[in-house]
PALO-284400 format. One line per 5 residues: for each residue y negated, z negated, x negated of C-alpha. Coordinates in steps of 0.5 Angstrom, whole numbers, padded with zeros to 4 digits. Example, Ala and Ser with C-alpha at 12.3 -4.5 7.8 and 13.67 -1.06 7.14 Angstrom:
2
0009:-0016:-0025; 0002:-0014:-0027
***
This chain:
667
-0248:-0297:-0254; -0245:-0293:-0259; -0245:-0298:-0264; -0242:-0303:-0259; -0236:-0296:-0258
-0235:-0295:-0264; -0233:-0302:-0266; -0231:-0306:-0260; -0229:-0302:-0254; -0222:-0299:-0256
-0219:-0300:-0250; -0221:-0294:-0245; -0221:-0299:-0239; -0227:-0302:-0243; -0230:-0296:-0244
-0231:-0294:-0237; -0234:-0301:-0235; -0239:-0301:-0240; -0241:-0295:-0237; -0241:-0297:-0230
-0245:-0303:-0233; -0250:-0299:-0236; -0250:-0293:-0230; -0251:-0300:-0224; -0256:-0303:-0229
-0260:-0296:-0228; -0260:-0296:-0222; -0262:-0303:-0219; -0268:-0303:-0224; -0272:-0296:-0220
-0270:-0298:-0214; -0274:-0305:-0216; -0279:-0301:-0218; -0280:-0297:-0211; -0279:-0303:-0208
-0285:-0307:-0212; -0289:-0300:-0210; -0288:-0301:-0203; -0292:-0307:-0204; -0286:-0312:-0199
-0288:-0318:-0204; -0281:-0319:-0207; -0281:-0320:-0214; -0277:-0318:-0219; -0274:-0324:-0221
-0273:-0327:-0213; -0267:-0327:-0210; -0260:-0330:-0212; -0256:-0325:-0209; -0249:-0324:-0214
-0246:-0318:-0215; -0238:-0318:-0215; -0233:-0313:-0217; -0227:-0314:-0214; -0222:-0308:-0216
-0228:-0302:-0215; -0231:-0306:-0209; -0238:-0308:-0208; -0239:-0314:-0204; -0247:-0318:-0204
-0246:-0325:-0204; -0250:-0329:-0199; -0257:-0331:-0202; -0260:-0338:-0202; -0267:-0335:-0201
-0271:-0334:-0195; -0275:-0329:-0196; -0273:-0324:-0192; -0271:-0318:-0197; -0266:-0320:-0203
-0264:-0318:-0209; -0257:-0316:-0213; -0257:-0318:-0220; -0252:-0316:-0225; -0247:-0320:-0229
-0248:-0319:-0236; -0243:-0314:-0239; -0237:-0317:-0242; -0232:-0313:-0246; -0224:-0314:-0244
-0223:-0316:-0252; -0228:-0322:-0252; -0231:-0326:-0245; -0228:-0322:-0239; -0220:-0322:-0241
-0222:-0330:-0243; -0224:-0331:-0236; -0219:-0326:-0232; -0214:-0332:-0230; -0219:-0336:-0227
-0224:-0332:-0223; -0220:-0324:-0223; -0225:-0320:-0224; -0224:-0314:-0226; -0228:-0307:-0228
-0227:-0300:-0224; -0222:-0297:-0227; -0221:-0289:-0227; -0214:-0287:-0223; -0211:-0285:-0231
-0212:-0291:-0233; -0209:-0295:-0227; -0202:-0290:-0228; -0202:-0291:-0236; -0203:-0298:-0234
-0198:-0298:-0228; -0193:-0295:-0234; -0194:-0300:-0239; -0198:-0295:-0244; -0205:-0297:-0247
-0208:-0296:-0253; -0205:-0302:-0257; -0198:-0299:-0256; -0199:-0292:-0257; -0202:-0294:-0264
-0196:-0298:-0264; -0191:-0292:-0263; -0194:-0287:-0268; -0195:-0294:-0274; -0186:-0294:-0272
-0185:-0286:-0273; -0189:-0285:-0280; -0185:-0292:-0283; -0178:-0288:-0280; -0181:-0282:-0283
-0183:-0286:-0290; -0176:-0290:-0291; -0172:-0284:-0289; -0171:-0281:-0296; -0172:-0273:-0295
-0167:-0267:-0296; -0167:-0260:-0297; -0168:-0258:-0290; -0173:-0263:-0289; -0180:-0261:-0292
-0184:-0262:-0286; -0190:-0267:-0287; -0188:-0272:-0282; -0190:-0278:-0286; -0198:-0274:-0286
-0198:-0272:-0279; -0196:-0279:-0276; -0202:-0283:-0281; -0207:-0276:-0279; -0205:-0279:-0271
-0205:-0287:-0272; -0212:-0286:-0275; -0215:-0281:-0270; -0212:-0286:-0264; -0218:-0290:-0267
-0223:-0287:-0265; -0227:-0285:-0258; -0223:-0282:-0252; -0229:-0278:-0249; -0233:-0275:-0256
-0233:-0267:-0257; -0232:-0270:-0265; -0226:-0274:-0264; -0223:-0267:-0259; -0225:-0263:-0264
-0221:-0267:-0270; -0215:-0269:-0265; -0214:-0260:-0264; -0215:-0260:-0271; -0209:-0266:-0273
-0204:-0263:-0267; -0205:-0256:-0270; -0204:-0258:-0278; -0197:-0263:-0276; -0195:-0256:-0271
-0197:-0252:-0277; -0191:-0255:-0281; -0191:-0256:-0289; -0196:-0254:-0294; -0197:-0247:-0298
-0193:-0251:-0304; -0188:-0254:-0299; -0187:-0246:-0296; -0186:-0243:-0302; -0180:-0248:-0304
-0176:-0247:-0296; -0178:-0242:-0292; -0171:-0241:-0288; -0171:-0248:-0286; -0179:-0247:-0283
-0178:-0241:-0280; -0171:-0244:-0276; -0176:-0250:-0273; -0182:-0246:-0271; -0177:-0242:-0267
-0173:-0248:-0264; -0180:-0251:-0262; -0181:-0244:-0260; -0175:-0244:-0255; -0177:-0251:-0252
-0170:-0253:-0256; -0169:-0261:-0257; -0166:-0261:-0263; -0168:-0265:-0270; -0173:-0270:-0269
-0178:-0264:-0265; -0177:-0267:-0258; -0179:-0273:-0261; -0186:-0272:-0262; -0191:-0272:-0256
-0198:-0272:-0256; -0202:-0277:-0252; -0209:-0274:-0254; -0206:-0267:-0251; -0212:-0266:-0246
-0211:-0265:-0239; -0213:-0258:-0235; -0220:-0261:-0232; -0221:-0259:-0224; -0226:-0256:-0221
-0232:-0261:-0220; -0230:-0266:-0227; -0235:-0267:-0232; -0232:-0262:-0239; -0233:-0259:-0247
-0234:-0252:-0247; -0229:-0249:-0252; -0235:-0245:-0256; -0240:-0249:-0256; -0239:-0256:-0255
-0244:-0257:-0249; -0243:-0261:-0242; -0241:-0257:-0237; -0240:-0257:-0230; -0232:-0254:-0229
-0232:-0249:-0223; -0226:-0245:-0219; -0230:-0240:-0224; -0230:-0243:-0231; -0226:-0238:-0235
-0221:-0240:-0240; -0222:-0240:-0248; -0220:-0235:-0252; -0215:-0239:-0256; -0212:-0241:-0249
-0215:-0248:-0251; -0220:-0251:-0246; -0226:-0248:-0241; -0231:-0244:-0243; -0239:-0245:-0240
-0242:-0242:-0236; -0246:-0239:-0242; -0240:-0237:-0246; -0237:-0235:-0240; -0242:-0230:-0239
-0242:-0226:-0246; -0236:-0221:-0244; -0236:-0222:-0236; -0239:-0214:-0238; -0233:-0212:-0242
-0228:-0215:-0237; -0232:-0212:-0231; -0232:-0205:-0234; -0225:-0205:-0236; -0223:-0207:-0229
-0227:-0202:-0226; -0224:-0197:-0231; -0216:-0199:-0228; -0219:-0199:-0221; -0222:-0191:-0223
-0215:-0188:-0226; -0211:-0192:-0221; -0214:-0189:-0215; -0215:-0182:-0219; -0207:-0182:-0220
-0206:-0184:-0212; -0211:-0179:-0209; -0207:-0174:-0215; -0201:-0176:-0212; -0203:-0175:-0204
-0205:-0168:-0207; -0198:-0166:-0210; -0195:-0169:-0202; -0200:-0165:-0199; -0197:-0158:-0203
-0204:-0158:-0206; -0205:-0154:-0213; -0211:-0160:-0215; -0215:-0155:-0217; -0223:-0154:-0213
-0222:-0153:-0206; -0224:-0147:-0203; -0231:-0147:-0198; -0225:-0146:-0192; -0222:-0152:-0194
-0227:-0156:-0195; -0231:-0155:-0187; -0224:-0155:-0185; -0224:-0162:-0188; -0232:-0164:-0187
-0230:-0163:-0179; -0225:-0166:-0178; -0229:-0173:-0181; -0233:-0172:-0175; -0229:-0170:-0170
-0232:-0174:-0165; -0238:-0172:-0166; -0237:-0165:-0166; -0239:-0162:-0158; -0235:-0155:-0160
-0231:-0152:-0165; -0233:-0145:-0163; -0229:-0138:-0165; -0226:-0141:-0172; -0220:-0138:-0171
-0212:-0140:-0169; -0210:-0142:-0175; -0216:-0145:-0178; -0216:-0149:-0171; -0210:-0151:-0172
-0210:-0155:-0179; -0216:-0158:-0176; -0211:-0161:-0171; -0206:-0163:-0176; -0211:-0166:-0180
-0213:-0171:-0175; -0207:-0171:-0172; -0204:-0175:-0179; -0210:-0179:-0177; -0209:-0182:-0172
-0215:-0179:-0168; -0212:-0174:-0164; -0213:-0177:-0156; -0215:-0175:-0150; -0223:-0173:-0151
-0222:-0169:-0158; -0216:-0165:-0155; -0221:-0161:-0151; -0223:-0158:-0157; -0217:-0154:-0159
-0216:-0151:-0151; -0219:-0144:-0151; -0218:-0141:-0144; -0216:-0134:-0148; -0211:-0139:-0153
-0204:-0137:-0153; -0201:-0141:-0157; -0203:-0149:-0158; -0200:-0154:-0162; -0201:-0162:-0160
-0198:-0165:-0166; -0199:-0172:-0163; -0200:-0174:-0156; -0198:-0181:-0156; -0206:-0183:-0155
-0206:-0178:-0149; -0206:-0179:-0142; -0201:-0175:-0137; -0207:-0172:-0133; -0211:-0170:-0140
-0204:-0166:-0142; -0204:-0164:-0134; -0210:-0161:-0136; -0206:-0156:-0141; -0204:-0151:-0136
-0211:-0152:-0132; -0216:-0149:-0138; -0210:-0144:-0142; -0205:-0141:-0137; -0203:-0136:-0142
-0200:-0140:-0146; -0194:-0137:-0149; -0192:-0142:-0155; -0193:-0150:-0152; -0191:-0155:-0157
-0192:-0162:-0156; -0189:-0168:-0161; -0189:-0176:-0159; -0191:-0173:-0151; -0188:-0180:-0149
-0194:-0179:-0142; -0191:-0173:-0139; -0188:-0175:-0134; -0185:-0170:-0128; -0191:-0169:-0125
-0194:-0166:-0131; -0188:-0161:-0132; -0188:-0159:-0125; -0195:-0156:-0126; -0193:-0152:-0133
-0187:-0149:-0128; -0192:-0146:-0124; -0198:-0145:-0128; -0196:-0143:-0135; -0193:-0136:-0132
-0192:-0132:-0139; -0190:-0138:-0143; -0183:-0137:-0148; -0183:-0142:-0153; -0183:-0149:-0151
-0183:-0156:-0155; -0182:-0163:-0153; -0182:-0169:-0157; -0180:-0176:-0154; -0181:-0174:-0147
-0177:-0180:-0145; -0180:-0180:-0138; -0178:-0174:-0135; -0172:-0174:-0131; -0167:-0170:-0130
-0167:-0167:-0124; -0174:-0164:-0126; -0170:-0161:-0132; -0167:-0157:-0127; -0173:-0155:-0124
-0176:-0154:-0130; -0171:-0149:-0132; -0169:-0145:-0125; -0176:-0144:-0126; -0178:-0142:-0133
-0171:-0141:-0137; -0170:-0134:-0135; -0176:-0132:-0140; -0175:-0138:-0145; -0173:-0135:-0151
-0174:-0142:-0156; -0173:-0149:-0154; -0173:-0155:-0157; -0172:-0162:-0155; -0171:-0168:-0159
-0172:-0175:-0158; -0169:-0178:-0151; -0164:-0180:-0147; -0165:-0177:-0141; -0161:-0170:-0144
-0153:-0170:-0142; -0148:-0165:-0141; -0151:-0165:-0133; -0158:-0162:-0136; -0155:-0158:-0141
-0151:-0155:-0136; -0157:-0153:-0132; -0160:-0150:-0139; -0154:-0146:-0141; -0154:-0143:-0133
-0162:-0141:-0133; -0163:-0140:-0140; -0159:-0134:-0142; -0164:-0131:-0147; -0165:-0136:-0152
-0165:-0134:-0158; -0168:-0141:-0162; -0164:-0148:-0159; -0166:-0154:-0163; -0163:-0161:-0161
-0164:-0167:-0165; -0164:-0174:-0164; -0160:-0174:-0156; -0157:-0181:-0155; -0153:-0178:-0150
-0151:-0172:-0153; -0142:-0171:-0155; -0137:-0166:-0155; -0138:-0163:-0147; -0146:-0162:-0149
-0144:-0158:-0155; -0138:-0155:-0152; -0143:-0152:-0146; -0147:-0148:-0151; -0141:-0143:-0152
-0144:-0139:-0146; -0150:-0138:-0150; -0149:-0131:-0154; -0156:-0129:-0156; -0157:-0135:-0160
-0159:-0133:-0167; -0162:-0140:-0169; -0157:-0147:-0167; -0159:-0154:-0170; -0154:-0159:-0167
-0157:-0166:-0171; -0156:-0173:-0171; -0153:-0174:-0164; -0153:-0180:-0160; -0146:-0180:-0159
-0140:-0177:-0163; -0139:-0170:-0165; -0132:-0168:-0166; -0130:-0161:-0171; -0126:-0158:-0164
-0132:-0157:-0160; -0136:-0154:-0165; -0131:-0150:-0167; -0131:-0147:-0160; -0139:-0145:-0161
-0138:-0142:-0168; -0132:-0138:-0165; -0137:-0135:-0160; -0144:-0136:-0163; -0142:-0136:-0170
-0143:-0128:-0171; -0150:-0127:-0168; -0153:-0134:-0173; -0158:-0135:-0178; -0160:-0141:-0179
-0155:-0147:-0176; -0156:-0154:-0178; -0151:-0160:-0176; -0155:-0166:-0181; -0152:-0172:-0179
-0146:-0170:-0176; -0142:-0175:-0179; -0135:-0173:-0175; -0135:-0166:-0178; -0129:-0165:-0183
-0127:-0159:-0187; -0125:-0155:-0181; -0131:-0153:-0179; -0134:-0150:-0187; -0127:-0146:-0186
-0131:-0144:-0179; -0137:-0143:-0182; -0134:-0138:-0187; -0129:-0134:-0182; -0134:-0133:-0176
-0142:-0134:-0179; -0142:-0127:-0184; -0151:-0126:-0182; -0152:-0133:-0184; -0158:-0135:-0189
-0160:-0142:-0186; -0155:-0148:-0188; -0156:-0155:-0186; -0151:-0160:-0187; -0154:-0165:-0189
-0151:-0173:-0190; -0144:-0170:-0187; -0139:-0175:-0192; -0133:-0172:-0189; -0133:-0166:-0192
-0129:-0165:-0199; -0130:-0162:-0206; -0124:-0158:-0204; -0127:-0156:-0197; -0134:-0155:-0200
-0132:-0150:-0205; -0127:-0145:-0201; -0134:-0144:-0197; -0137:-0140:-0201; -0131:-0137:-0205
-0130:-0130:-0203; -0134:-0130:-0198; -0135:-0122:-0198; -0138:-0122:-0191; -0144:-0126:-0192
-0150:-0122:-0196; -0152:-0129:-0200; -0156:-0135:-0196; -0164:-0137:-0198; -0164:-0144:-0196
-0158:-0149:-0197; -0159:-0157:-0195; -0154:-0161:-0198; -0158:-0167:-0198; -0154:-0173:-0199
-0146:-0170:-0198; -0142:-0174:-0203; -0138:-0170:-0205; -0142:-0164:-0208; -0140:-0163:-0215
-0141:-0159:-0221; -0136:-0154:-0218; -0139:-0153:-0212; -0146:-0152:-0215; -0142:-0147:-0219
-0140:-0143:-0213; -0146:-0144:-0209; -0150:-0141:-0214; -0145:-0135:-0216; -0145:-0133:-0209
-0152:-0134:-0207; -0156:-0135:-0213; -0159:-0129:-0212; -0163:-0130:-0204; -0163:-0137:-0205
-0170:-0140:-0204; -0170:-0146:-0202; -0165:-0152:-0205; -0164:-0159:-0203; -0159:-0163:-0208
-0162:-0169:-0205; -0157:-0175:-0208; -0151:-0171:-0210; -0148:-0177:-0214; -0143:-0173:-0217
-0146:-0168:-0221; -0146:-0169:-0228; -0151:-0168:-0234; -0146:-0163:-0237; -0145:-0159:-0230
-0152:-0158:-0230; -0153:-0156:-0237; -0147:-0151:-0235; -0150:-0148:-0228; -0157:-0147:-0232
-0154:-0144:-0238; -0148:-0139:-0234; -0153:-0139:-0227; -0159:-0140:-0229; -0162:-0133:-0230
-0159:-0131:-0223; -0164:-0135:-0218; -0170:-0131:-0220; -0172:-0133:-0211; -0172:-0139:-0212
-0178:-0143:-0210; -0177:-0151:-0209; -0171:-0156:-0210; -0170:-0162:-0210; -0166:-0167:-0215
-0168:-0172:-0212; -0164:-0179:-0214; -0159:-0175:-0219; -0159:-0179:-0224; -0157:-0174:-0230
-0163:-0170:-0229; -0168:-0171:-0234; -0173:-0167:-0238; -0169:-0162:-0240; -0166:-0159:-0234
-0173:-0159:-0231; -0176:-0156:-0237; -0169:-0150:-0237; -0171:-0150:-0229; -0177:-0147:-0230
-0176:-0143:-0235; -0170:-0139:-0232; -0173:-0139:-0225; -0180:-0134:-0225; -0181:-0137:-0217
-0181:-0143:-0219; -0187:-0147:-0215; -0184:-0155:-0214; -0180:-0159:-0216; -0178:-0165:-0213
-0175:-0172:-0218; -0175:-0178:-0213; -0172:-0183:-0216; -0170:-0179:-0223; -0171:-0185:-0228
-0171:-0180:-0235; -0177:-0175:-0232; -0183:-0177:-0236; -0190:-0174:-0236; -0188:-0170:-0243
-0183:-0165:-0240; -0187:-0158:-0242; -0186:-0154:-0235; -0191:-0148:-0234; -0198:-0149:-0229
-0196:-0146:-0223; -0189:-0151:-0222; -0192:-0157:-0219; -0186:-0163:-0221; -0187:-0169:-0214
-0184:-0175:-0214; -0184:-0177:-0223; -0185:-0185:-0223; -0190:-0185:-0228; -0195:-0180:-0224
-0194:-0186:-0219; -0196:-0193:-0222
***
């Protein structure tokens, strides 16, 4: 057989009869063998049964004998070049044929004629006389080509000598020819680089560049030459060229598997430091405290009791599986101690009405309730904490979107004359009717915070003006729009006993109400004014310039107000420099690198109590003003960069100042 190869069968359709031939032949001659074992009688030689290929079918022809089993006798084999194409017109008998076969075929490409076109390029190459840009070995490369398309298609040799030929004709001229143009070599490695057509590169294609074999498919291993099997698991060769077996493949599957299992460990040791840094944690070794704490909060489900550990210790536990969602109406019961007088739910959205009913049945002395996302409490409930709750004074509802307003009233007949903090957020049901009911019944608050109320407009915050005891007042994000007049009007009543006022996302306010702010809040320490865009570089800067009556503010959020610039920060930090704490630049777009430079030459040494800021979408900040923050600010613990592309890991801050939100800590 592979003397018959070599020297006749250069026609792959021939080929892949002849192997047929051999494979069938096999085939018949054991199942004869079985069958003369069986003893049926039937010979060898009996039976006249043909065997005839019509386009990859088989059909049994009918058998002249009569006995009872017949036979199938192959055909002698017969080339293409010497018997099958002489008898092709006459009986059209043809071979199988592979499914690359039949579409080279079907294109009009055989082996004669890919012969042909590699002879026709290298006599172009030999009659065109060569020229000082052309040094390549084209005329070489060609007859390399011609003579390899002489020999087998299917031998591990023959691929091996093609990869040879294909790499010596890309590898361009010889040493000598290098040393004479290399200019001229290197302009046409980079066109073929780049996929250019230039020149006569987009002419050569080679019909023995091998094709990916598919999962299934009889291959070479790269390495070692051997008949493999390609699976969906066959890994590539280190060249790129080839699969490898199951053998090779398996000689670095041990370095790869460490590598990988190495990236996978610092990926997850970055993650969990980064959660560390979110949590406010130092990252350091956990106390005994926190790690019981933590240890019980894993098996909160399996816990019967958690005993006297203390207010504060409860109430982390509750926080913790809070943010992991396993706060419901069995797990609650833990944290109601009859003798309690304060109690914070930090989610009750996974707690039924009557569970939270319950509240005010084991803890009727409760004087501080807070319950977030209490979107089952209903009237009823409240009703109950009317009556039950006796000595109650702070109260937190978050999401009560069920309670109507008539049990509003109720509520605040009831409890509002001892209620002295109240917060509501997140409903529709509050209007002016319920802040009417609030200001008549509650006349001694103190702390009054209303956030995220879709009917809340200028009558609602003109009503709080009968509040004179108010010491803390957030007005943020109202449903509907707040105007500068009416809060002017509760600034002119209010305004002298603030501490603390926030108006975040109050869109509509303009500079009238900083110059309200500057006349009338001389107690104040607390500013939120956040994502306020109408207020003006001018307006900002004539709040803090001689503003005598007030001491100085510790906590400022001018998060996201556009127009905060290098001016305003310098006038902030003149009059407040010294009380301030708490800073938030969040995303205040014109701020400059020289304005920062500047504040942290001429102010810097003036925020000694200062504590956290946040730089958060500044793009001018980089290592440099993080690294002069903290060492002018002795305070200074954290340091937040959110989307700051220049902060990198090499910014030299001392150990006690955690930097949160660096990409680099992230990825």
């Amino acid at each position: 057989m592979g003397s018959y190869l070599s020297t006749t069968a250069k026609d792959p359709d021939d080929v892949t009869e002849w192997i047929t031939y051999q494979k069938r032949k096999q085939e018949l001659e054991t199942k004869h063998k079985v069958t003369n074992r069986q003893g049926s009688g039937v010979s060898e030689n009996q039976g006249t049964s043909n065997l005839e290929v019509h386009n990859g079918n088989l059909e049994r022809g009918k058998g002249n004998s009569k006995e009872t089993k017949s036979e199938t006798i192959l055909q002698p084999f017969s080339p293409k070049g010497v018997k099958s194409r002489q008898n092709q017109g006459a009986n059209g008998v043809r071979g199988p044929n592979s499914a690359l076969t039949e579409f080279l075929r079907s294109r009009g490409i055989t082996a004669n004629e890919i012969r042909r076109r590699a002879e026709q390029r290298a006599a172009e190459a030999a009659a065109t006389p060569e020229t000082p840009d052309d040094t390549s070995s084209a005329l070489p490369a060609a007859v390399a080509i011609a003579a390899a398309a002489t020999t087998s298609a299917t031998t591990p040799a023959a691929r091996r000598t093609r990869r040879a030929v294909a790499e010596e004709s890309e590898a361009g001229p010889s040493t000598a020819a290098v040393s004479t143009s290399t200019a001229s070599t290197g302009k046409k490695s980079k066109k073929r680089k780049k996929g250019g057509d230039g020149g006569d590169d987009g002419d050569h294609w080679n019909p023995y560049a091998k094709a990916i074999p598919v999962p299934g498919q009889i291959d070479f291993c790269a390495e070692c030459n051997c008949r493999f099997t390609v699976t969906a698991y066959s890994r590539n060769g280190l060249d790129g060229d080839g699969l490898l077996c199951n053998t090779c493949g398996a000689r670095d599957a041990k370095t790869q598997k460490a590598d990988k299992k190495k990236r996978v460990q610092v990926k997850r040791a970055k993650k969990s430091t980064a959660q560390l840094i979110l949590d406010g944690s130092n990252g350091g070794p956990k106390s005994l405290r926190e790690l019981c704490i933590n240890l019980v909060a894993k098996y909160i489900d399996d816990v019967e009791a958690l005993g006297d550990i203390g207010t504060m210790n409860m109430d982390l536990i509750c926080q913790i599986i809070a943010r992991n969602r396993r706060l419901n109406s069995n797990t609650m019961k833990l944290f109601l101690d009859p003798g309690s007088t304060r109690l914070n739910i930090y989610d009750c959205s996974k707690i039924e009405a009557d569970e939270l009913q319950s509240i005010a049945a084991i803890v009727p002395t409760l004087r501080h309730l807070s319950l977030a996302f209490c979107g089952n409490i209903n009237d009823a409930v409240l009703d109950y904490y009317a009556e039950k709750l006796t000595s109650l004074t702070s109260f937190h509802l978050g999401g009560p979107f069920l309670v109507t307003k008539a049990c509003y009233d109720r509520f605040f007949r009831v409890v509002g004359p001892r209620l002295t903090t109240l917060i509501l957020t997140d409903t529709a049901r509050v209007n002016a009717d319920v802040i009417s009911s609030l200001v008549d019944n509650c006349q001694n608050l103190t702390e009054l915070r209303l956030s995220d109320l879709n009917k809340f407009d200028d009558e609602c915050v003109r009503l709080l003006t009968g509040l004179g005891k108010l010491e803390i007042l957030q007005i943020s994000n109202p449903g509907q729009d707040v105007t500068s007049g009416a809060v002017i009007d509760v600034l002119n009543s209010v305004g002298s006993g603030l501490k603390e006022l926030d108006l975040s996302r109050c869109i509509g306010l303009t500079d009238e109400v900083l110059n309200a702010i500057h006349d009338c809040c001389p107690r104040l320490q607390i500013l939120s004014i956040e994502d306020c865009e109408l207020f003006t570089e001018a307006g900002l800067g004539s709040l803090f310039v001689n503003w005598t009556k007030n001491q100085g503010l510790s906590r400022v959020n001018f998060s996201r107000v556009i127009n905060f610039s290098d001016d305003n920060l310098t006038s902030l930090l003149r009059h407040s420099g010294g009380t301030l704490e708490i800073l938030n630049l969040n995303s205040c777009g014109k701020l400059t690198y020289a304005g920062l430079q500047a504040f942290l030459v001429k102010e810097g040494d003036c925020m000694k109590r200062l504590e956290d800021i946040d730089l958060g979408f500044i793009r001018q900040v980089d290592d440099m003003i993080v690294e002069g923050l903290a060492k002018r600010c002795a305070n200074l613990r954290v340091v937040k960069v959110w989307g700051v592309p220049k902060m990198t890991q090499m910014v030299d801050v001392p150990r006690s100042v955690t930097v949160v939100g660096r990409e680099a800590d992230l990825l």
